[in-house]
N, C-alpha and C positions, 0 to 999 in steps of 0.2 A: 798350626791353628792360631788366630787371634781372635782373640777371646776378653773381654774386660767386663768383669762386674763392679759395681760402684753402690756403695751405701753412703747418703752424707745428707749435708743441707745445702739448697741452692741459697748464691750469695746476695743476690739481688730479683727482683721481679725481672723475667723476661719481655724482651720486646722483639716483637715475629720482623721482621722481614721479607722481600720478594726479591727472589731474580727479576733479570728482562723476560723470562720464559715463563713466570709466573709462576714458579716452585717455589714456597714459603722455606725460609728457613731461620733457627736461630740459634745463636751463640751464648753460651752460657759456662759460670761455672760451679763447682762443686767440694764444698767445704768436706772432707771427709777424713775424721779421727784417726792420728794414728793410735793402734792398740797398746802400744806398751813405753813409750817416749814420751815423756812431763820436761817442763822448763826448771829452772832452778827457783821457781816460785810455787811449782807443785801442781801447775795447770798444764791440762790436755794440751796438743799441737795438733796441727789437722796440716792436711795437703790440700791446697786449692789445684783441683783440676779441672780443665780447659774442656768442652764439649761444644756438639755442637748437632742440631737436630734438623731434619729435614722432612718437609711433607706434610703426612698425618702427626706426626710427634711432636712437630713443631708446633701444628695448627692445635695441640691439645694441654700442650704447654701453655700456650700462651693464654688459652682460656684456663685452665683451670692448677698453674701452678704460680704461687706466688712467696716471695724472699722468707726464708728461712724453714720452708716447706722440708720435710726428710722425703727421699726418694733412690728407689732403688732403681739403678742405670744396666743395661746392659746394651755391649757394642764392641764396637774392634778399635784398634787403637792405630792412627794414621796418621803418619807424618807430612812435614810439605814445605817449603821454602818459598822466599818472596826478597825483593828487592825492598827498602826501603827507600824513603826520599835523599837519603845523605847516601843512597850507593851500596851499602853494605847488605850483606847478605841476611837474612834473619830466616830460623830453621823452627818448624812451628812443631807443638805435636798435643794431638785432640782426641777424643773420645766421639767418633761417630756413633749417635745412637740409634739403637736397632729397636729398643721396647726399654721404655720407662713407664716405671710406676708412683703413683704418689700414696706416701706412707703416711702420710700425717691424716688423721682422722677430720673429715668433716664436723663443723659445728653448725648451729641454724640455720646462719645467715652466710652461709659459705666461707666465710675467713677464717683461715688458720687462726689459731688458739695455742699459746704458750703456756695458758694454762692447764691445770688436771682438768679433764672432763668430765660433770658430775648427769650421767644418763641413764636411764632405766637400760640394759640390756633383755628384758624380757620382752617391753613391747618395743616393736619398730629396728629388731635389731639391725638386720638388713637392710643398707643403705644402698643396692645395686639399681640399674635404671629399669629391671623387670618390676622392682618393689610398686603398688600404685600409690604409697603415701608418698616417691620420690620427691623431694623440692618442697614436699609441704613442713611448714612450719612443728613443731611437735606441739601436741595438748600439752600442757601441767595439769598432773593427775594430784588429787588434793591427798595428801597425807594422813593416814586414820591418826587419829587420838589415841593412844593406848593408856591404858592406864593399870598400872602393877595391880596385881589383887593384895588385900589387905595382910594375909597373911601368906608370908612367903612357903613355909612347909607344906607339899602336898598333902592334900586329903588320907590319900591309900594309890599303894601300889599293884593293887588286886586284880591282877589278870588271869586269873583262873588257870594258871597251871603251880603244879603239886609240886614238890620238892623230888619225886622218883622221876621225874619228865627231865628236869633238869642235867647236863651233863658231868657236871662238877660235883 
């Protein structure tokens, strides 16, 4: 079985490509942490790996993923060799993908966002293309006023049950 799943950040924005036969394709890669390996300075390492999308994935990349996007890869892993101009032999190996995802949460205006994202999950949670608020902009819902009541001690705690009702 070949098998590859991939969790990371692409390195740079994608640019799609065409065959002569008209099949989009594009070349990309993928920053992805290693788990338990730090420098002698105390920072993460990651492995940049080599991909490379074809078709609809491609055609979906390139609209809607861009440089430092997190995305989960899945694909088989294939190797390939080529001639270079000086002669020599050069031995390739890539990440054909079969289904990506992009993990990084939408903000407004479509761009990825390094920052925290501060949004109402009650309304509009649902960002799919069945939603019919898709692509609209969100309202800003205005903020009530609260204001503490004067004295912090409640009133009474009087809910009408007895002390025999009680289990303790």
């Amino acid at each position: 079985m070949n098998k590859v799943l991939l969790t990371g950040r692409i390195t740079k924005d994608p640019e799609i490509r065409y065959t002569q036969t008209g099949m989009s394709s594009l070349r990309f890669s993928v920053a992805v942490d290693r788990n338990i390996a730090r420098d002698a300075n105390g920072n993460r390492q990651a492995d940049f790996i080599n991909c490379v999308a074809f078709s609809q994935q491609a055609d979906f990349m390139s609209r809607y993923v861009h440089k430092g996007n997190m995305l989960c890869i899945e694909g088989r892993l294939q190797t390939g060799q080529y001639q270079n101009q000086q002669g020599q032999t050069v031995y390739t190996t890539d990440v054909v993908v079969e289904r990506v995802e992009n993990l990084t949460p939408r903000t407004d205006n479509q761009q990825p966002s390094m920052q925290p994202q501060q949004q109402s999950y009650q309304q509009n949670a649902y960002q799919g293309y069945n939603n019919p608020t898709y692509g609209q902009p969100r309202q800003q819902q205005p903020q009530p006023s609260y204001q503490a009541p004067q004295n912090d001690a409640p009133g009474s705690f009087d809910v009408g049950v007895s002390d025999d009702d009680l289990p303790f």
